[in-house]
N, C-alpha and C positions, 0 to 999 in steps of 0.2 A: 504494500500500500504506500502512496509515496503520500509523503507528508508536506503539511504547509512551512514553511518557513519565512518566519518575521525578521521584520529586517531596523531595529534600531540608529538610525545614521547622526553621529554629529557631526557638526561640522566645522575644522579648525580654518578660520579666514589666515590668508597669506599673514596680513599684514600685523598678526599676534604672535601667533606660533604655528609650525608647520612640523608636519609626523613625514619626515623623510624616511624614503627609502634608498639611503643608499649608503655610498662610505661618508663620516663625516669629515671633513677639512681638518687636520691638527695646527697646522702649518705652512705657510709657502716662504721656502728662503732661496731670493736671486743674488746674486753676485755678478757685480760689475766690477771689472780690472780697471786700471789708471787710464788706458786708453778708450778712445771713441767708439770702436767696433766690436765685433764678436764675441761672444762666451758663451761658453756651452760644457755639459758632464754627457760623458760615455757610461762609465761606470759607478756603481753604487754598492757600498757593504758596509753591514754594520759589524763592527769589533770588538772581539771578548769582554773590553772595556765597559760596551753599552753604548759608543759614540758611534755616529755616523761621517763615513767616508766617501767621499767623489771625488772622480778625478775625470777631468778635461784637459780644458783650453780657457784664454783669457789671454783679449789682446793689451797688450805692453804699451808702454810707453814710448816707445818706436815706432815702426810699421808693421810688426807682426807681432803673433801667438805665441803666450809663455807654457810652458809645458806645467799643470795647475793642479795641486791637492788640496783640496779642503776640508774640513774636519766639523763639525756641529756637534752638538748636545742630541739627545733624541725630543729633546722638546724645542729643537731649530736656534738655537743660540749659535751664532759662531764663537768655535776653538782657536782656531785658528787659517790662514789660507797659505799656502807652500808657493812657491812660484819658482819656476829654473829657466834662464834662458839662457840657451846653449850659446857654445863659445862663438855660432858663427852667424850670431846673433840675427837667426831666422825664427821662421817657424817652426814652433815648440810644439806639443801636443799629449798627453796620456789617452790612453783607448783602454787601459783595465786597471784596477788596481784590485788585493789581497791584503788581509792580515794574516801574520805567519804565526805559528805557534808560538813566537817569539816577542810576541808582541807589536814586532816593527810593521810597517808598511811598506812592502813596494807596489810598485805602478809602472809599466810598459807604457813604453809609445815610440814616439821619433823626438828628433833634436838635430840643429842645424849644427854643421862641424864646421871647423876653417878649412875650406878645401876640397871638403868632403861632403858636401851636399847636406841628405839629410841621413842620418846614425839611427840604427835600431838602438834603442837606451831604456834602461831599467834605471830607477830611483828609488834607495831607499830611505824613510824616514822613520823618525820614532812617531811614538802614540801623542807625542806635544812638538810635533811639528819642526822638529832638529833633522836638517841632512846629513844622514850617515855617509852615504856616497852614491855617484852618479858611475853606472856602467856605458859605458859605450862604442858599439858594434859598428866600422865600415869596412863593409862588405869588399870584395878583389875588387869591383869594377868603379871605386871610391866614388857610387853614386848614391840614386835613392835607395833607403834601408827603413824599415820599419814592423815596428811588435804590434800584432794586434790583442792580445792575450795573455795571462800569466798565473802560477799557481805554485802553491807550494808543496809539495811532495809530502809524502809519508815519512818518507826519508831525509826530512828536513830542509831539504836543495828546491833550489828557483828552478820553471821550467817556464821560457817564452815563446810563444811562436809567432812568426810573421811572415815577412819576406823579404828577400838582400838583392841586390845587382848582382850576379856576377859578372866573369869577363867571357862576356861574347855569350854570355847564355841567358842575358834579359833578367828577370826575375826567376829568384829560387825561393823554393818553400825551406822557412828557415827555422829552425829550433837551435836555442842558446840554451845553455846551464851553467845556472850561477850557486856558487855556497852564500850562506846568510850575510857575508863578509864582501860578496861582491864580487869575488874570483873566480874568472870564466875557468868551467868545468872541463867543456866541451861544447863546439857548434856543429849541428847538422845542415848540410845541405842539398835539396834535392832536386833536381833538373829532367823537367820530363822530358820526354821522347824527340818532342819539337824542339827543346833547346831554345822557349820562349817566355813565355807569361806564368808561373807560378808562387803560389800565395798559402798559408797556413792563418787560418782565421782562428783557429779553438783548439785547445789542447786541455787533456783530460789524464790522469793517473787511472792505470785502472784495476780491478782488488791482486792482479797478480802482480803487481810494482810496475810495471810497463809504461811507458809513452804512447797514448795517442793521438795525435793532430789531423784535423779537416780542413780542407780548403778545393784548390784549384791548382790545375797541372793540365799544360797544355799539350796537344798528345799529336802523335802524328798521320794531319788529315780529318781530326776529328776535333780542334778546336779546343775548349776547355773540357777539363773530366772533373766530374764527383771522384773527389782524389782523398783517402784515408791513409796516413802512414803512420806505422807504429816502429821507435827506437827503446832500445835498451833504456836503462837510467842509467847507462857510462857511455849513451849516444851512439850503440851500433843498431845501423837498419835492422831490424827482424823481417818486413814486408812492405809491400802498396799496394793498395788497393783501387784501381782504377774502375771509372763507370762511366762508357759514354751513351749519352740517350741515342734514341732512333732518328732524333734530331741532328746528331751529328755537331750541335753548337754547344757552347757555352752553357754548361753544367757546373753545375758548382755547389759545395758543401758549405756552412756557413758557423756548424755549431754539433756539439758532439759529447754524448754522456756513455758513464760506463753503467750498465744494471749489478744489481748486486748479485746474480748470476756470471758476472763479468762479460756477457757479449756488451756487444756496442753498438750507437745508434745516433745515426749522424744524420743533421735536416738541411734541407738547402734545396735545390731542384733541378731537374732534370727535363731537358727541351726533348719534344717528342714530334713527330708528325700530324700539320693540320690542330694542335693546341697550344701553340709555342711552349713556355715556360708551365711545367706540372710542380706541385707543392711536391716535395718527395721527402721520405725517408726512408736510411736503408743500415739494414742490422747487420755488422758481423759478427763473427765469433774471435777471440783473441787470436788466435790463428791466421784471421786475415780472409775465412772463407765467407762468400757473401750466405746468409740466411734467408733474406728475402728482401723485396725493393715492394715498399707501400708509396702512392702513387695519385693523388688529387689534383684534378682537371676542373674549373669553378666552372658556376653556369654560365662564365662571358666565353670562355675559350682563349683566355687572355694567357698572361701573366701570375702565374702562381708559385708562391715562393715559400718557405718555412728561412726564419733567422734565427730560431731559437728554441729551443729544445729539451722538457724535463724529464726524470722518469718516478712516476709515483710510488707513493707508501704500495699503494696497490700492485704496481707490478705493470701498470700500465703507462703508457706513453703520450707525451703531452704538446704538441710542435705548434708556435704562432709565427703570425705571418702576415702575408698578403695576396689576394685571390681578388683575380678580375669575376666583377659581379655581371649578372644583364641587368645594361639600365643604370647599375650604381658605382660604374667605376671601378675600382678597387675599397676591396668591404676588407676592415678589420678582419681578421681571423686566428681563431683556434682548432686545431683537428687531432683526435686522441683515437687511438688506436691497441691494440693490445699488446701483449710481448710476441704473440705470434706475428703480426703484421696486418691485423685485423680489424679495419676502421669500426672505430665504436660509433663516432658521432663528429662532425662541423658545426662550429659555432660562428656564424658571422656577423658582423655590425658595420652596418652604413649610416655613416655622420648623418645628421641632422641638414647639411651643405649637399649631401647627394655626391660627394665627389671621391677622390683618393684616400683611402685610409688603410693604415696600415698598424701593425705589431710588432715591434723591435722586440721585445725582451719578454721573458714567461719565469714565474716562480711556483713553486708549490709553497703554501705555506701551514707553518705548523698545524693551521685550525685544519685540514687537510684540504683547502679548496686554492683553486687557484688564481693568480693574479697575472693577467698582462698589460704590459705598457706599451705605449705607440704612439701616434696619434690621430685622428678623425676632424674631418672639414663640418666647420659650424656651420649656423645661419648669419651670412655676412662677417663674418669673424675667422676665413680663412683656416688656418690647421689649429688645430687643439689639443694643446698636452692630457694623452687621454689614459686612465687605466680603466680594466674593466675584471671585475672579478666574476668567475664563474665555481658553480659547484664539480666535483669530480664527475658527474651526468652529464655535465655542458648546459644546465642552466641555468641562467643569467641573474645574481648576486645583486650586480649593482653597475651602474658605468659612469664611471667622476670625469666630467672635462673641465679644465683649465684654460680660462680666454685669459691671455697676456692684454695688459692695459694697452698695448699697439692693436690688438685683434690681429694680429697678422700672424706667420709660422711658429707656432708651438709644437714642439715636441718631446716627447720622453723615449731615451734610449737604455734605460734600464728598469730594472725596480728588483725590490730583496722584502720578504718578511725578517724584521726583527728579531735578537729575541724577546725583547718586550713585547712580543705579539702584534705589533704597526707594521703600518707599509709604506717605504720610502722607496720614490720614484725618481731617476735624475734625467736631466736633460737639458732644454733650453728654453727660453720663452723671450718674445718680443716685447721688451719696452717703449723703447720706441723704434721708427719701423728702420730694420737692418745692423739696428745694436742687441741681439741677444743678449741675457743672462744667465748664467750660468745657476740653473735653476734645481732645487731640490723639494719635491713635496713629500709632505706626511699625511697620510689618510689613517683612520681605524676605520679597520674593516669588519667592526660588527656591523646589523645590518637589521631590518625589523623598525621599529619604533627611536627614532631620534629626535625628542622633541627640543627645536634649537629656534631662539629668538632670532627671525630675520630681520635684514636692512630694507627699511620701506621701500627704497630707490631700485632695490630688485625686479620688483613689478608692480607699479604701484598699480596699474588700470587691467590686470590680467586675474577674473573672475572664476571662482568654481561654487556649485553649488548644487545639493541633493536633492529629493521632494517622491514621495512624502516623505515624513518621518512619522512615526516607523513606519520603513516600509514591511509590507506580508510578504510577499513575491518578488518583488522584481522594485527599481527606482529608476526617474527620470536624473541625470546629469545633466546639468546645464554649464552652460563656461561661455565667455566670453572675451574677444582676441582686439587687442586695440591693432594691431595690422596683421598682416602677413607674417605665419610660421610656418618650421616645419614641429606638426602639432607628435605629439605619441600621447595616448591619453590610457592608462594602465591599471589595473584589480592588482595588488599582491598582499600574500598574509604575514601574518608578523615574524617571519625568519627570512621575508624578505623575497620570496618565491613568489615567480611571478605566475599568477591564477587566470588569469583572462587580459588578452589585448582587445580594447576597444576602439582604441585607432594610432593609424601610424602613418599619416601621410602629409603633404603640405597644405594648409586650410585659411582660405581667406580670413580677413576682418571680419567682426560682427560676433552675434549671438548665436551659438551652438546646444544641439541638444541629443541626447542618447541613450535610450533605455537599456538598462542591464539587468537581466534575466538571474541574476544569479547561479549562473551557471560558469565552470571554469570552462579549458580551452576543447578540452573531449566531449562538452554536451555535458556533462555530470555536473548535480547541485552540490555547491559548496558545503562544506562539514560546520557545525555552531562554530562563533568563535569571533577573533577579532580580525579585521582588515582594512587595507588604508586603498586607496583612490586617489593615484598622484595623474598630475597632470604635468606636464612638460612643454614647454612652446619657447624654442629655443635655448636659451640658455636661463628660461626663466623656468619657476614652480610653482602649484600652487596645490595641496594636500586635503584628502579629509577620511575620516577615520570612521570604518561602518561596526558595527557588533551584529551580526548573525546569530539571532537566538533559534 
């Protein structure tokens, strides 16, 4: 017998208090360098300490970028900011930083030499911002060199990877090893078949002590490879693992984890026929023998890529990215798959701007659900430093975007849960247009009920409203839009789960209305209990809170 269901609704006006659903804001801390232009964080970690670490860029008081560490509180105070600019006083850079068991910091990147273009360079500091010492790598062909990656071993030893000039061989895939002390171990260098273009973007330790790095390797005839190489930790080749698509073009690896089973699993993509670029990942075993190649084609036929790559408490597999969408450009994306090669689920998100959006960086985090960062095109407000967290199911937690006071390119190229359980995101953001900041947020990612006093200036003419109260069955929505958005108007219950979409499209000005059935997204009536009815219209919100008896 199906029963009736009463529907109690009240309703919280914007302009008092608002029942969010999503992550709350702890923090936004930018950083601008002494000079006019650029700044920006690649990487983010937080340190046995409990402080929080980035490391970028930040232009100088020159004409170019200081190669940059910065340190905060976890409640966004700065510590301190590190700055090196290399002796041949160019362009400086970090692309990763670590804390070592030792406390110290190092951070990879590049750095200008006298002579020497630019140096694959390691820098280490301590935990209050003292330079221990600066390493630095030119390559045979004393040209461009540079680290994208870096980690510290089990074994207590640095391990970076990137890429060096040689002589006459272009770029090589390059792995350095350094003791804590700074003292080159050992350099790998590997020179694909073409004797052209290769690159080592990620490197991993994996439980049998072993080296493994991902990137690219130009191969002969066949353009870039899905290229995996694993060295000793005393730097002897054990294998390569090469993969050209059916494409025959520009394949490439980007990022790369070991399972606690010890096979491996590297994302990046692979150009196939008739879909250019496939989101791809592909498992070995330590051995070097391929297990299997998982393989996402989006609905545009576009461009599909994985940058980033977890393996969960579960055992299952987590890669974000970018996936041409139909109609919406390039959609945010997440695609989890199992340990067999087994897609579970795609998660995608198209900004609110209908344009390019994309996923740099994926964490799992302690609560076991996961967080990526990237960014998504607003309404008017160009790219937006965006996270979005999802459940280990792939659905949808919460999506926080960040409009920079410029409204112009926002982005985030990292993010880490805590261990205080937060989530910091690094990147950059526009202050004003073409000066980045070198930008660090803190979200908490509980999720359900947040009730947080807003800024009237949010939306002050942007209406929601229920009818009847109580309702038995089903209630009329009303709302109301002082111009043009792009509207998403949403049912979720209080852990934050989204229960029913009632709209997700762009919607003139004026007075809107929408009866909801109480029913969630499969036709089934909702369970007693409590639930909120947020409304979105661009970067605005406006909440109200129903009880389902």
């Amino acid at each position: 017998m199906r029963s009736k269901i009463g529907m109690v609704v009240l309703v919280v006006w914007i302009l008092v208090l608002s029942s969010e659903i999503s992550a709350q804001e702890r923090w936004v801390y930018n950083y601008r360098g002494p000079g006019i232009w650029s700044n920006g964080a690649y990487s983010v970690v937080m340190g046995a300490d409990g402080n929080v670490y980035a490391a970028g860029f930040s232009f100088g008081t020159g004409l170019d970028d200081d190669f940059t560490v910065v340190s905060l509180t976890s409640w966004g105070g700065e510590r301190w900011v590190y700055r090196h600019n290399g002796p041949g006083n160019g362009d400086d850079g970090a692309r990763s930083v670590v804390m070592g068991a030792d406390s110290n910091l190092y951070a990879a990147g590049y750095s200008r030499g006298i002579g020497t273009y630019s140096d694959f360079t390691v820098v280490s500091i301590t935990s209050w911002g003292g330079e221990r010492w600066v390493y630095r790598y030119n390559g045979p062909a004393n040209a461009s060199d540079m680290a994208y990656s870096i980690l510290m071993g089990t074994d207590g030893n640095l391990y970076a990877a990137g890429t060096s000039d040689g002589s006459g061989t272009d770029k090589d895939f390059t792995l350095v090893s350094l003791d804590t002390g700074g003292v080159e171990r050992w350099v790998y260098r590997y020179d694909g078949p073409d004797g052209d273009y290769d690159v080592a973007y990620s490197i991993v330790m994996g439980t049998d002590g072993n080296l493994y790095a991902a990137g690219l390797s130009s191969g002969s005839g066949t353009s870039w490879d899905f290229t995996v190489v694993s060295v000793t930790p005393s730097g002897g080749e054990r294998w390569v693992y090469r993969n050209s698509g059916p494409g025959g073009n520009q394949d490439r690896a980007y990022s790369i984890v070991a399972g606690a089973n010890g096979d491996l699993y590297a994302a990046g993509h692979i150009q196939t026929n008739g879909t250019f670029w496939d989101l791809s990942v592909i498992s070995l075993d330590s051995l070097g023998t391929e297990r299997w190649v998982y393989q996402y084609d989006g609905p545009g036929n576009g461009s599909d890529v994985a940058y980033s790559i977890v393996v969960g408490t579960d055992g299952n597999l987590y890669a974000a990215g970018g996936s041409a969408g139909s109609g919406t450009n390039a959609d945010f994306i997440v695609a989890s798959l199992d340990s067999s090669g087994t897609g579970r689920w795609v998660y995608r998100y198209n900004g609110p701007g209908n344009r390019d959006d994309e996923a740099k960086s994926i964490a799992l985090g302690s609560d076991g659900n996961l967080y990526a960062a990237g960014y998504s095109y607003g309404s008017g407000t160009v790219r937006d430093f965006t996270v979005v967290s999802l459940t280990p199911s792939g659905d949808e937690r919460w999506v926080h975007n960040y409009d920079g006071t410029a409204s112009e390119n926002d982005e985030a190229n990292s993010v880490v849960m805590g261990t205080d359980g937060n989530i910091y995101a690094a990147g950059k953001t526009d202050g004003i247009i073409g000066n980045w900041g070198f930008t660090v947020i803190s979200l908490n990612p509980d999720v359900g009920v947040v009730e947080a006093e807003l800024r009237p200036s949010q939306s002050p003419k942007l209406k929601l409203s229920v009818s009847p109260v109580p309702a038995m069955s089903g209630m009329k929505i009303y709302y109301s839009l002082p111009k043009p958005y792009e509207v998403r108007l949403s049912v979720y219950d209080v852990s934050g789960k989204l229960v029913k979409e009632l709209a997700n499209a762009k919607e003139e000005s004026g007075s809107k209305v929408l009866f909801w059935e109480g029913k969630n997204d499969t036709g089934e009536r909702v369970a007693s209990g409590t639930y909120f009815i947020q409304l979105k219209a661009g970067n605005s919100y406006a909440s109200a809170k129903i009880i389902v008896l």
